[in-house]
C-alpha positions, -999 to +999 in steps of 0.1 A: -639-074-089-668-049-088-674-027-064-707-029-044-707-001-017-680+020+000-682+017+044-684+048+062-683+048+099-703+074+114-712+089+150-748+088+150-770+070+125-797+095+120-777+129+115-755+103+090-790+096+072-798+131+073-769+148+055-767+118+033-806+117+021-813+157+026-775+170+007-763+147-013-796+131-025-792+094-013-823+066-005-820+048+028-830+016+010-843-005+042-845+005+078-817+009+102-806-027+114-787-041+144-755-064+138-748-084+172-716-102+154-700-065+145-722-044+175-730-016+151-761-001+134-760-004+099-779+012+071-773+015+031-778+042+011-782+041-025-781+072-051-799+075-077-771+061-106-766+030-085-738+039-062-742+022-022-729+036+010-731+016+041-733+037+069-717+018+099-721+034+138-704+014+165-722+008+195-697+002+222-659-011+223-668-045+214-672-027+176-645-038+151-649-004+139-656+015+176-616+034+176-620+049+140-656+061+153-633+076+177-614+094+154-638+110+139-652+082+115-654+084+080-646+068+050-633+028+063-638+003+036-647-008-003-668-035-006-663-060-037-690-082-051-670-118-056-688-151-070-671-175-051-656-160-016-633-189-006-613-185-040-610-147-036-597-145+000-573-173-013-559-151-044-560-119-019-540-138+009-515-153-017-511-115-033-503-102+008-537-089+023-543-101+055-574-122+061-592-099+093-626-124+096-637-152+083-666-157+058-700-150+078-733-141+067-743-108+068-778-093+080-776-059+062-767-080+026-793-108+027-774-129+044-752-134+016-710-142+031-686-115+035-650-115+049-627-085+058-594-084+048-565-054+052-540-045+023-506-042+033-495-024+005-520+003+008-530+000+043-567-001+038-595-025+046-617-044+021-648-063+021-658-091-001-693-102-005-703-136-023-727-126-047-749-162-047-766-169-012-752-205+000 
């Protein structure tokens, strides 16, 4: 699996886009969108060799994301590009991650399907996205 963009949960959007743009040198690719299914702001940053970061700022308690915003934020997930999402939550399940949310399309991604999933042996959250659009 490749990676596509590391999540990073912030506690406001613009002073995130600010440090990110201004000190370490990143684009804010598109404008700053609203996610109703997650209740966050999202926005992705790219630098200029290719890497992404997807800033993530919860909006309220309703926010998958809204208690690690509470402790202080920071780094949350790695995001993997995956051709066929089904198959890969299938081989992650059957090697012990825990499937958080089902396949849905994503706004900040065109549309394309993601699905969160936790790792039990590391304790960490991953992302697949399905790299065709269905």
């Amino acid at each position: 699996m490749e990676v596509d963009h590391i999540g990073y949960v912030v506690l406001d959007m613009n002073t995130a886009v600010k440090k990110f743009t201004d000190i370490y040198g990143f684009i804010l690719k598109d404008d700053i969108i609203y996610d109703p299914q997650q209740h966050v702001h999202l926005g992705m940053l790219s630098s200029s060799n290719g890497y992404q970061v997807e800033l993530i700022q919860p909006i309220d308690k309703k926010s998958p994301s809204y208690d690690f915003m509470l402790k202080g934020g920071g780094f949350h997930h790695f995001c993997y590009k995956v051709e066929n999402i089904d198959d890969s939550i299938n081989r992650l399940k059957n090697s012990g991650h825990l499937l958080i949310t089902r396949p849905v399309a994503a706004p900040l991604l065109d549309k394309r399907h993601v699905a969160f999933l936790f790792s039990k042996a590391d304790k960490q959250i991953i992302e697949l996205v399905e790299t065709k659009e269905r």
